[in-house]
Residue, then its C-alpha position, 0 to 999 in steps of 0.5 A: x359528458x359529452x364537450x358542450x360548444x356554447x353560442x356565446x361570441x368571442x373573448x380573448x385568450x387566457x392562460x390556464x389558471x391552477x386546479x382549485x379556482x373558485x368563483x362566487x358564480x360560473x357563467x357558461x356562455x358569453x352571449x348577449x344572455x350570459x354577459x347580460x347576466x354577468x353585468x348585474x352580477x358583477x355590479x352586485x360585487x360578486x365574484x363571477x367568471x364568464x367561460x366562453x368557448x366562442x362560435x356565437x349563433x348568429x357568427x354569420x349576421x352582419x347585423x343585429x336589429x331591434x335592440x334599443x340605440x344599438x339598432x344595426x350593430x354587427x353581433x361581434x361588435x355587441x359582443x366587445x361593448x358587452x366584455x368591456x362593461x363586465x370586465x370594467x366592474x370586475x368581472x372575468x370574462x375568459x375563452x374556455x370550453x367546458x367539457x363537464x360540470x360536477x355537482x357537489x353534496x350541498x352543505x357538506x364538506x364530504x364532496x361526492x360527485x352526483x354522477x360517476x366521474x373522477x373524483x373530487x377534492x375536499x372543498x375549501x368553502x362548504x358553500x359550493x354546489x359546483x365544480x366546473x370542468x373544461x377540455x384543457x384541464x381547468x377546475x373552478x368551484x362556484x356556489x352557483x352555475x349560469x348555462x347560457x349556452x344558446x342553441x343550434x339550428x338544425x337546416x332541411x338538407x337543401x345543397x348551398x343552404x348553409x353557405x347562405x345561411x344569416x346572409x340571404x337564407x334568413x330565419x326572421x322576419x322582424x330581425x331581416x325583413x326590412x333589409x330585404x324589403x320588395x325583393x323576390x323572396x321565397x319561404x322554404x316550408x319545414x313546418x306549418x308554423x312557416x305559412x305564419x311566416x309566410x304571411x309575415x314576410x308579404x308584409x316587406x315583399x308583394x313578391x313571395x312564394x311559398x316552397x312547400x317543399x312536399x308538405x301538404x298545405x290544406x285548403x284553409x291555408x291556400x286561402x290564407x295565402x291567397x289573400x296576399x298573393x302569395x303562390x304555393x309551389x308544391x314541389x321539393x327544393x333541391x339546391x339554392x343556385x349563387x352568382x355573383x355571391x349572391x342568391x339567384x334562385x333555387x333548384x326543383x326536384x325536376x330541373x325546373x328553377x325558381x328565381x329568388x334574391x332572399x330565402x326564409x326558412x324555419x331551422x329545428x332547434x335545439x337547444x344546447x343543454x347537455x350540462x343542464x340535463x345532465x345536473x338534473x334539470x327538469x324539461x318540458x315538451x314545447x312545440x316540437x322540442x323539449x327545453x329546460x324549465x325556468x322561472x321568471x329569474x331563470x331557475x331551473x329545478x336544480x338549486x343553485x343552477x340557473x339557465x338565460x337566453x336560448x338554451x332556455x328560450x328559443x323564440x328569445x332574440x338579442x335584446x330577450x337574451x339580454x334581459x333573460x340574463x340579466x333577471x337570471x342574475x338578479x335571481x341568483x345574487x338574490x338567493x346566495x344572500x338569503x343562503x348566506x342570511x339563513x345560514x347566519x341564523x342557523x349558526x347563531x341558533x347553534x351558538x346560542x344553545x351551545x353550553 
């Protein structure tokens, strides 16, 4: 299995802990969904450690917006209010990237691994369903696994659009619209999910332009567009021109220029679920991509194995992250106590028909 790099935001360093560390639960990833996670985990008195590899997605935004009384937050700053509240209860939020996850025989002391990798100890508590592998060598037995590993955003091959990217290139209306309110804008087409957007974007600029960047628009479209405005430059772009530290305009096929101080455009997701595909997770087509199947408390179809935020969910913003992760926690404390009360009963049936 391949390194998984998780979107989750820095934490501090720690030394590497011994082989045979265990934890109720393995947080992967110390996003906004992963801390949202280990919060109500940590409150509920488990034992949870939260890994974090760093490179948090939105790395490059100033600002995180729409999230109720931290409305305006820089991401990096949400990120050490949300490590704090973890670590206050318990919890154990530690800088790690993981490289593998083994999943262990259920309810057996006779480990097997479930695909072929090195071999695995004995556990210690029959319980564990996982061993959690990272690049430097660590190993941590959890009974349950938390990915909230987020996703990637895949941009159209345009020159200077990634060194712009969560700055004046933008990819939401309702997290930057306002901050580029009637400025001269401009909608890079990548799908025809981006004429929506589009049409989004004239609601804060009356000066926005399509670049349809070769995809064809249809009549209907062109009348949509119409309605607000909103022009339709059929040509491809080539490259964004910077002065000054700032987007001036961006670069045709033929040498012509558009004049611009802010672009949207709508990246390819994909989510960063290498550990839940290879545990087995079950997957469904959604747009033009497929994404891990969970239920409202973020189960997956591997018992034990949960999945919050993009990863799971990629229209999810912070405050969705949150709340995806935080449910996902509630559901997983809930099922290890049930685990914990079905298998009290099951031993108290044995000992009542012990001789």
């Amino acid at each position: 299995m391949t390194p998984t790099h998780t979107t989750a935001g820095a934490a501090p360093g720690t030394a590497r802990e011994p082989a045979g560390e265990r934890a109720d639960v393995v947080v992967v990833g110390g996003g906004a969904a992963g801390l949202g996670c280990a919060l109500v985990l940590a409150r509920a008195r488990r034992d949870v450690l939260v890994l974090d590899a760093g490179g948090p997605r939105n790395a490059a935004a100033e600002h995180a917006h729409g999230y109720l009384t931290r409305e305006g937050i820089a991401p990096a700053e949400l990120l050490r209010l949300g490590r704090e509240e973890v670590t206050a209860y318990g919890g154990r939020v530690e800088r790690a990237s993981v490289d593998a996850v083994v999943r262990l025989a259920p309810d057996t002391a006779a480990v097997e691994p479930v695909e072929p990798v090195e071999p695995v100890e004995p556990v210690e508590d029959a319980r564990d369903r996982f061993e959690v592998r990272t690049v430097d060598g660590r190993r941590v037995r959890c009974r349950a696994l938390v990915v909230c590993t987020g996703l990637s955003d895949e941009l159209p091959d345009v020159a200077g659009l990634g060194e712009r990217w969560g700055r004046d290139v933008l990819h939401c209306p309702y997290c930057h619209g306002r901050e580029v309110a009637d400025l001269r804008v401009g909608v890079l087409a990548t799908s025809p999910g981006s004429f929506h957007q589009a049409r989004l974007v004239r609601q804060w600029c009356d000066d926005v332009v399509v670049l349809a960047h070769g995809l064809a628009v249809d009549a209907d479209e062109q009348r949509r567009l119409a309605v607000l405005d909103v022009p339709v430059e059929p040509r491809r772009v080539v490259a964004l021109e910077v002065e000054d530290d700032a987007l001036r305009r961006a670069r045709l096929e033929d040498g012509d220029v558009v004049d611009l101080q802010a672009l949207f455009v709508g990246p390819q997701f994909r989510g960063t679920d290498t550990l839940l595909l290879g545990l087995g997770a079950a997957t469904e087509r959604r747009g033009e991509g497929s994404w891990v199947v969970v239920d409202a408390h973020g189960r997956t179809s591997v018992p034990g194995l949960y999945a919050a935020g993009n990863v799971a969910d990629p229209a999810a913003q912070v405050v969705d992250a949150v709340s995806a992760g935080s449910r996902a926690g509630v559901g997983c404390n809930g099922d290890l106590v049930d685990a914990d009360v079905e298998a009290g009963l099951e031993r108290a049936g044995r000992d009542a028909g012990a001789p």
